[in-house]
TORDO-927538 format. One record per residue: residue number from 1; x, y, z of N, C-alpha, C, O, CB in turn. Coordinates in steps of 0.1 Angstrom, whole numbers, always signed. Glycine has a CB too. Layout:
residues N
i  nX  nY  nZ  caX  caY  caZ  cX  cY  cZ  oX  oY  oZ  cbX  cbY  cbZ
NUM  X  Y  Z  X  Y  Z  X  Y  Z  X  Y  Z  X  Y  Z .
...
This chain:
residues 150
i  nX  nY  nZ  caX  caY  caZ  cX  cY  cZ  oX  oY  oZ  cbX  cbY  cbZ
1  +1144  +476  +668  +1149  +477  +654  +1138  +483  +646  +1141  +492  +638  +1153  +463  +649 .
2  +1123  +478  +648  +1112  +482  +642  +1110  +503  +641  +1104  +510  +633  +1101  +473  +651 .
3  +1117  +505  +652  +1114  +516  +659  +1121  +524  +654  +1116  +535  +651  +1115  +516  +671 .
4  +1136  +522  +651  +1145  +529  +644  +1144  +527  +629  +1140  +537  +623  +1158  +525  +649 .
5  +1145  +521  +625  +1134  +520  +610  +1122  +526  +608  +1122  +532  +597  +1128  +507  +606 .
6  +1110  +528  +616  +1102  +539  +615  +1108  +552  +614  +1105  +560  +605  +1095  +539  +624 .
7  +1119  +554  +627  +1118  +569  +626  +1129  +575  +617  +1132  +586  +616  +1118  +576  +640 .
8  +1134  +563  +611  +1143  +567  +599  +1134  +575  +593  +1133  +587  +593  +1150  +556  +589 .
9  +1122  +560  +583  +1117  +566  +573  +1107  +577  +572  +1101  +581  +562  +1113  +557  +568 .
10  +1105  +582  +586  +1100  +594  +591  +1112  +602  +585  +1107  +609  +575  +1097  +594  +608 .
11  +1118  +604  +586  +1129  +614  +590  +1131  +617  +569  +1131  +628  +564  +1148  +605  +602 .
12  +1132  +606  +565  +1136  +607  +550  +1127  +615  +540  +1128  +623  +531  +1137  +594  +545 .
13  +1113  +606  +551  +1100  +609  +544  +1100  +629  +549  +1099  +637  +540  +1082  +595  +552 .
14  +1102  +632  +557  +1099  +647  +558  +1108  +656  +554  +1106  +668  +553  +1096  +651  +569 .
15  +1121  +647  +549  +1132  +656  +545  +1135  +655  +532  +1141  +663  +525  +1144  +654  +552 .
16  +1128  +642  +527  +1123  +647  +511  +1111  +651  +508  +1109  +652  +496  +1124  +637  +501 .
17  +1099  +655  +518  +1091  +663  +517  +1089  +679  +518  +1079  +684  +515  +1087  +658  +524 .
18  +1103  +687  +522  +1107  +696  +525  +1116  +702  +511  +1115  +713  +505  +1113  +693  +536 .
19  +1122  +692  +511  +1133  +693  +493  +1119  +693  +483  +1121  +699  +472  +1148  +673  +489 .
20  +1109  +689  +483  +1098  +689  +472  +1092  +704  +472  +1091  +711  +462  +1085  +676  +476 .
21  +1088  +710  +490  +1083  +718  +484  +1092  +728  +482  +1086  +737  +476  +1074  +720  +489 .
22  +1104  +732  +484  +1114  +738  +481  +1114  +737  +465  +1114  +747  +459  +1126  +733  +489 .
23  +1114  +728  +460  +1115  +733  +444  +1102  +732  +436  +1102  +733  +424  +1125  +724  +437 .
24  +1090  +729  +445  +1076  +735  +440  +1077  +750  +441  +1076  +758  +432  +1062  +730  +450 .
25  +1080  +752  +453  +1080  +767  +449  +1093  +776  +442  +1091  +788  +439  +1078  +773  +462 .
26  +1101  +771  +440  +1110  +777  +424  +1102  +774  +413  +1102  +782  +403  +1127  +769  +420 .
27  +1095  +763  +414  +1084  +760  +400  +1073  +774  +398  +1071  +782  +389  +1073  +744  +403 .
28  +1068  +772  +412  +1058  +782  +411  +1063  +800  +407  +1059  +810  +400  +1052  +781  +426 .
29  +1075  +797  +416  +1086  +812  +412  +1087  +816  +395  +1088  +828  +392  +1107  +808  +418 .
30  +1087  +804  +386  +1089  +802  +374  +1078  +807  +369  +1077  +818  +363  +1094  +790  +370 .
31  +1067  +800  +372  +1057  +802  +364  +1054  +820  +365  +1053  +827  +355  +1045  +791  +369 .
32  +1054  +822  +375  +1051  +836  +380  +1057  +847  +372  +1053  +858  +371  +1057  +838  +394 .
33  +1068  +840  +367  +1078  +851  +364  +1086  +861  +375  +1089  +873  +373  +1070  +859  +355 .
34  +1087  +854  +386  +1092  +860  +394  +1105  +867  +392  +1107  +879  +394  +1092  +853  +402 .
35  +1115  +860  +387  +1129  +869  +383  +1127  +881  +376  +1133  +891  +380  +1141  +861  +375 .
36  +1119  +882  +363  +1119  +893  +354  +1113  +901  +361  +1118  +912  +362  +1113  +893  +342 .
37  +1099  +898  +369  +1091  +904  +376  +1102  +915  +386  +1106  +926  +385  +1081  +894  +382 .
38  +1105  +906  +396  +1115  +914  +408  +1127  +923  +400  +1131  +933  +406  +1124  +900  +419 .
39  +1132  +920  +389  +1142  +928  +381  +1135  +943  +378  +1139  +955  +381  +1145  +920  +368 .
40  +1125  +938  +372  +1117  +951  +363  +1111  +957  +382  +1107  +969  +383  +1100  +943  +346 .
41  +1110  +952  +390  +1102  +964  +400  +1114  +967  +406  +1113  +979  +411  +1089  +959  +413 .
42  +1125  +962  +409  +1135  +970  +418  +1144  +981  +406  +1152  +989  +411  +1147  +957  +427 .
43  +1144  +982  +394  +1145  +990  +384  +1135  +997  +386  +1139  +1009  +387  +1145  +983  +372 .
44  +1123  +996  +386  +1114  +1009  +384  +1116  +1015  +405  +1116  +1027  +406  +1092  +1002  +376 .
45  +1117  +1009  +413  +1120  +1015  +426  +1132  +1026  +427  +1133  +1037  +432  +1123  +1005  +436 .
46  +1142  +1017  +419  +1159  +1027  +419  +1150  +1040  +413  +1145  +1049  +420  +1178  +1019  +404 .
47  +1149  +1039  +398  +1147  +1050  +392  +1136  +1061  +399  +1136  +1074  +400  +1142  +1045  +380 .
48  +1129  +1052  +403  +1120  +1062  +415  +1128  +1070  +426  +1126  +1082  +428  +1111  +1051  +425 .
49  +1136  +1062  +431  +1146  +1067  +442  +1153  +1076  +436  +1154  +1087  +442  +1155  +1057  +448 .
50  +1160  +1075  +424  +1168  +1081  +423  +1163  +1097  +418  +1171  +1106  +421  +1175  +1073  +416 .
51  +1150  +1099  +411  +1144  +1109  +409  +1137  +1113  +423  +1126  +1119  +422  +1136  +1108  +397 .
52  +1140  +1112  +431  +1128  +1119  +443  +1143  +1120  +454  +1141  +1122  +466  +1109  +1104  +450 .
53  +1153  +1119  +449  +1168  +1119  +458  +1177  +1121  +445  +1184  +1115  +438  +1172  +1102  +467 .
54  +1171  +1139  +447  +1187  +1138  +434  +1198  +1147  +437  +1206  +1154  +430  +1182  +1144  +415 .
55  +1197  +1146  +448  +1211  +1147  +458  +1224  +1135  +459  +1236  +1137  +461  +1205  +1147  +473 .
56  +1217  +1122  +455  +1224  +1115  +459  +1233  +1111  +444  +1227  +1109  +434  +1216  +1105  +469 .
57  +1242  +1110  +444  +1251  +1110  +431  +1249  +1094  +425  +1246  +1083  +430  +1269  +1113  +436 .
58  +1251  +1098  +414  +1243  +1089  +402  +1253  +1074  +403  +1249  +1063  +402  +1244  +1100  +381 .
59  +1265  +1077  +405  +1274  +1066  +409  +1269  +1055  +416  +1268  +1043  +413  +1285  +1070  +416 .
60  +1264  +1062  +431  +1255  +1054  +442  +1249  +1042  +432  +1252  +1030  +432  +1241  +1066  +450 .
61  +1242  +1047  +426  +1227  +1038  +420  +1235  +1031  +408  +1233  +1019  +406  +1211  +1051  +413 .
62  +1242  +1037  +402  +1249  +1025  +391  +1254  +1017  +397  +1251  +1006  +393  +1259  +1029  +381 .
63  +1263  +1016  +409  +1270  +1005  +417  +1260  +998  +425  +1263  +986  +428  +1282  +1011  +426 .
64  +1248  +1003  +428  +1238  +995  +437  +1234  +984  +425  +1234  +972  +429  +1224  +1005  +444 .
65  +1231  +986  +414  +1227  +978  +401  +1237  +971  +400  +1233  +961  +394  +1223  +986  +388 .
66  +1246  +971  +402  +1261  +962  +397  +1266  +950  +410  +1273  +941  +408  +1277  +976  +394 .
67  +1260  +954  +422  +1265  +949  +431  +1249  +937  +431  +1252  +925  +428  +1270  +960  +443 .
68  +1234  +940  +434  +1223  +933  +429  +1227  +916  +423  +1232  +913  +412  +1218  +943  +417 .
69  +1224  +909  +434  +1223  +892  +428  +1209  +892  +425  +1207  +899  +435  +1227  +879  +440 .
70  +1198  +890  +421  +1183  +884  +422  +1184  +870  +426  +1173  +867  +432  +1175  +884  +409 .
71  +1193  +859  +425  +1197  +848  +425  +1192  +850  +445  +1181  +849  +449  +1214  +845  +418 .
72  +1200  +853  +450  +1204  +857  +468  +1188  +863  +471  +1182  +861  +482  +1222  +875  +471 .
73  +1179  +871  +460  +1170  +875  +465  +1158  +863  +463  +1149  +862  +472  +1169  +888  +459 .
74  +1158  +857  +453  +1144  +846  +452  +1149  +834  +462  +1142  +825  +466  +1139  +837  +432 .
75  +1161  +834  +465  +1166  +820  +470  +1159  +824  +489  +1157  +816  +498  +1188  +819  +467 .
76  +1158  +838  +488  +1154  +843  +505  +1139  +838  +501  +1131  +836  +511  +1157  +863  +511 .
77  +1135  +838  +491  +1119  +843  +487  +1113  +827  +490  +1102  +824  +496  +1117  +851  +466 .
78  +1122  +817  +485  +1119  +803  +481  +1118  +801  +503  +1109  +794  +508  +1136  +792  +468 .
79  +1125  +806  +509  +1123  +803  +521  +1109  +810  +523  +1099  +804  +520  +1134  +808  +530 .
80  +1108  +821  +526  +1095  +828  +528  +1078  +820  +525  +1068  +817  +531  +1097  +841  +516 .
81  +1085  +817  +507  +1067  +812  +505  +1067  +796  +509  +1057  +789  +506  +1059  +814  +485 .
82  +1080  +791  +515  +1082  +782  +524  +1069  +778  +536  +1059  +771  +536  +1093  +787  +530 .
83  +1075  +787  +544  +1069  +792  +559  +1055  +788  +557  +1047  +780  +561  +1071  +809  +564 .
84  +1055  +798  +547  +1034  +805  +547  +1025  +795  +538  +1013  +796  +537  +1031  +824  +537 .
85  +1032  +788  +531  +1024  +783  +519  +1028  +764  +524  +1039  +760  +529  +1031  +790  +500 .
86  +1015  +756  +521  +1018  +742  +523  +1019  +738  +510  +1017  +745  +500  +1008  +734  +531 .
87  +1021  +729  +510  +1027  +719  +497  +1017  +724  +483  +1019  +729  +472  +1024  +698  +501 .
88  +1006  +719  +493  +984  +719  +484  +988  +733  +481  +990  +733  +468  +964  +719  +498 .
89  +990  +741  +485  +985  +759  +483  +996  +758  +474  +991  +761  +463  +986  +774  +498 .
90  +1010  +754  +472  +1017  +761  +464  +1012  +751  +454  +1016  +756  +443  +1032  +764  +466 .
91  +1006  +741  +452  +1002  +737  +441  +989  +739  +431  +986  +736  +420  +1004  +727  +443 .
92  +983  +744  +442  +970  +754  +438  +974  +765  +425  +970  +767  +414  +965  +764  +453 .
93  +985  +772  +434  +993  +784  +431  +995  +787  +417  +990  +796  +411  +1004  +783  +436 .
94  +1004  +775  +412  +1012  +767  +400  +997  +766  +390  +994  +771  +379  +1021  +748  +407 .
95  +992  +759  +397  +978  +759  +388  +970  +770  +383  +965  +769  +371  +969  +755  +395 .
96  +967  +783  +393  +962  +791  +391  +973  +803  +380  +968  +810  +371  +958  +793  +404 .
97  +984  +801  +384  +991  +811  +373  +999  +807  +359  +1008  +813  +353  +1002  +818  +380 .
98  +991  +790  +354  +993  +784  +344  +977  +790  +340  +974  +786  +329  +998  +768  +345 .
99  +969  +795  +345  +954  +799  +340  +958  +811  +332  +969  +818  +333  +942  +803  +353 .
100  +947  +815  +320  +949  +829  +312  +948  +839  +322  +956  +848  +320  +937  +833  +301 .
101  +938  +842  +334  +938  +852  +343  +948  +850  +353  +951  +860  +359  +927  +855  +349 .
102  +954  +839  +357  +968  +841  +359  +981  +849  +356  +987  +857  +363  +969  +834  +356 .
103  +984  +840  +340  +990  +849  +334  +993  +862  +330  +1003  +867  +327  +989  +848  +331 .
104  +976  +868  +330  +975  +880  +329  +982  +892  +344  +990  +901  +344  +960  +880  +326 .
105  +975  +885  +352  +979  +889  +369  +993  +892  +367  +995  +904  +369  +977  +878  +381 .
106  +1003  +885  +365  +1019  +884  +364  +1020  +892  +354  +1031  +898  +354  +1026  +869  +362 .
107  +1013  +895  +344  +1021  +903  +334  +1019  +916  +334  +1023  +924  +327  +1021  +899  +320 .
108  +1009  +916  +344  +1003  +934  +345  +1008  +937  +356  +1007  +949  +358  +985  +938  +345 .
109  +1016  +929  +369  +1018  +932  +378  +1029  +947  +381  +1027  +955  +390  +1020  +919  +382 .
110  +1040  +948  +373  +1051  +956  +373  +1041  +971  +370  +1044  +983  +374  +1064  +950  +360 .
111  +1028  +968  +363  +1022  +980  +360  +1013  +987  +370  +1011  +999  +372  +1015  +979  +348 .
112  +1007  +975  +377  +1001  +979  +390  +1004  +984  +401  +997  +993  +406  +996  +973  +394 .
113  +1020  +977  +407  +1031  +981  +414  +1036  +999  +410  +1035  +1009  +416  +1043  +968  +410 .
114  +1041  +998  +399  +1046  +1018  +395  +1030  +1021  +401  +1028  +1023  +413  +1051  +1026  +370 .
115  +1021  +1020  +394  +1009  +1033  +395  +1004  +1027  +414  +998  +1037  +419  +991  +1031  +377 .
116  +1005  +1021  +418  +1003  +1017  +431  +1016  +1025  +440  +1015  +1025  +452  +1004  +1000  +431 .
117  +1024  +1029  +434  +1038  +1034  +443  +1036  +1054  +441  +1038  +1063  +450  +1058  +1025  +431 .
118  +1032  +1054  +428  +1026  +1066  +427  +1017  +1072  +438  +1019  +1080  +447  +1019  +1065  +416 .
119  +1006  +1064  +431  +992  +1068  +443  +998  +1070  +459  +994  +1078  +467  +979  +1054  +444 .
120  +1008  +1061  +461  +1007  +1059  +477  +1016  +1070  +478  +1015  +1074  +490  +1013  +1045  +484 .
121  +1026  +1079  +467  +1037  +1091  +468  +1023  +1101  +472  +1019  +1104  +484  +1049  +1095  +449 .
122  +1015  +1105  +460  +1002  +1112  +460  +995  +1113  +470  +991  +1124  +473  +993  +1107  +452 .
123  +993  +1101  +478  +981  +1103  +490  +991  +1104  +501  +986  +1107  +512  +969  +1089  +493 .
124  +1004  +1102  +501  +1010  +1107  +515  +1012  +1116  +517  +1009  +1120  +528  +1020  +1104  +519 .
125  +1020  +1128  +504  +1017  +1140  +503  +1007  +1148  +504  +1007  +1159  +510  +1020  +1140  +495 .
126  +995  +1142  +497  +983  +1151  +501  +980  +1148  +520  +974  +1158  +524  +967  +1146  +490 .
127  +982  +1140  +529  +978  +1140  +536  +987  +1145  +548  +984  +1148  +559  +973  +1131  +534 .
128  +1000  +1145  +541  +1013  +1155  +548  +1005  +1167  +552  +1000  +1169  +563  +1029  +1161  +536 .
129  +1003  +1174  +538  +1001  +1187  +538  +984  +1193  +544  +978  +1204  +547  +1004  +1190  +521 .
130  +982  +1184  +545  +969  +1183  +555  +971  +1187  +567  +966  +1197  +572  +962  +1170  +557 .
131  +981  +1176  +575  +986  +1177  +583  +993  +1187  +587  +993  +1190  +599  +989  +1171  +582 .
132  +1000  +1196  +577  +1011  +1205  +579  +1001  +1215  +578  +1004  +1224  +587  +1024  +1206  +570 .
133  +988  +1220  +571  +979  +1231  +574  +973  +1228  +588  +974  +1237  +596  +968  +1231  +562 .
134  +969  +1219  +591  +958  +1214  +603  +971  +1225  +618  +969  +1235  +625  +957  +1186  +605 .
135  +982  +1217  +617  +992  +1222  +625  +991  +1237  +625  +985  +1242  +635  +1006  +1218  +621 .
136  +997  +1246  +614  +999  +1259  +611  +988  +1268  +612  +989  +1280  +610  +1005  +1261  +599 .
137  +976  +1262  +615  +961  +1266  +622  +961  +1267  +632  +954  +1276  +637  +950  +1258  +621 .
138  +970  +1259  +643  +967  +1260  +657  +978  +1263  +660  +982  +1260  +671  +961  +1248  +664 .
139  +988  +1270  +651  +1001  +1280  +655  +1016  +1269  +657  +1027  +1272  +660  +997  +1291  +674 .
140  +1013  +1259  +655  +1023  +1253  +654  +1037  +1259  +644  +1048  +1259  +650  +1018  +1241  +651 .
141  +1037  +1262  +635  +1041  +1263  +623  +1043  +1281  +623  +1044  +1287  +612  +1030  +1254  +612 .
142  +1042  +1288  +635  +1049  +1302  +634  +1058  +1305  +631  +1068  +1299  +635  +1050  +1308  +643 .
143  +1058  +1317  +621  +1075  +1321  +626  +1082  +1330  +635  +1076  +1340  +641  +1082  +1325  +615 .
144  +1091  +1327  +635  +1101  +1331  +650  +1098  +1349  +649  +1097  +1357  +639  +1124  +1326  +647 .
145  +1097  +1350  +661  +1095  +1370  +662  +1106  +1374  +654  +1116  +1368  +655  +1096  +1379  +680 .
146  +1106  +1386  +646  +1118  +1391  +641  +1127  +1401  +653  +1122  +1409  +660  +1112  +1399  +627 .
147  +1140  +1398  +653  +1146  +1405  +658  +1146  +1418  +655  +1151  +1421  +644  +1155  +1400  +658 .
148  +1141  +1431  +664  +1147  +1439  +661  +1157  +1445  +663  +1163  +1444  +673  +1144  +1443  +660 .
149  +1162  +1456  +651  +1171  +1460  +651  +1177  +1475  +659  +1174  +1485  +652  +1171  +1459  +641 .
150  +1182  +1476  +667  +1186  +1483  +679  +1196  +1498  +676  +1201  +1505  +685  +1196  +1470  +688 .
């Protein structure tokens, strides 16, 4: 009897230890500003997309915005910083982004993300075209003999 009473309160004790940190980390999600945050960067990604693909008709991207839960997206997220983060760390966390350089971190983040998405457009390109000279040096990049005409 002793035994099954232990591993009850085992069982309770880790499955309301699990439900705790599950809504430490929506706390921590809060403090973060995670929803405005993830709103405002998948808004600045579409718009990105949609200017570097303007092939693809403008409908596409208004219905991708309309169909968009964020709810379905932090609720995946609340699993994630699950996994990786223990109870202590996400309460570190919570701590650290109730700090002024905290705060700050979260509110400059959407600005570091665009010019961070830039640079990485910038340095892939420059290093394409590196690439695509380096090639067309060692004749890769010929063009086809012209046919002549008979």
């Amino acid at each position: 009897m002793k035994k099954i009473f232990l591993v009850s309160a085992f069982l309770v004790s880790a499955l309301s230890s699990a439900q705790t940190k599950e809504q430490k980390v929506e706390k921590l999600m809060e403090v973060m500003g995670m929803t405005k945050n993830v709103e405002l960067m998948f808004t600045q990604m579409m718009n990105h997309y949609a200017e570097t693909n303007p092939t693809v008709p403008t409908i596409f991207w208004t219905k991708i915005r309309e169909k968009i839960n964020y709810n379905d997206l932090l609720e995946k997220m609340v699993g994630i910083y699950s996994k990786y983060y223990t109870s202590e760390d996400i309460d570190q966390l919570i701590k650290f982004y109730n700090t002024p350089v905290g705060k700050k971190s979260m509110s400059i983040l959407p600005q570091i993300m665009q010019e961070s998405m830039k640079a990485g457009e910038e340095w892939g390109v420059k290093t394409a075209e590196k690439v695509i000279a380096d090639l067309e040096k060692e004749g890769y990049f010929q063009d086809p003999p012209m046919e002549s005409e008979e």
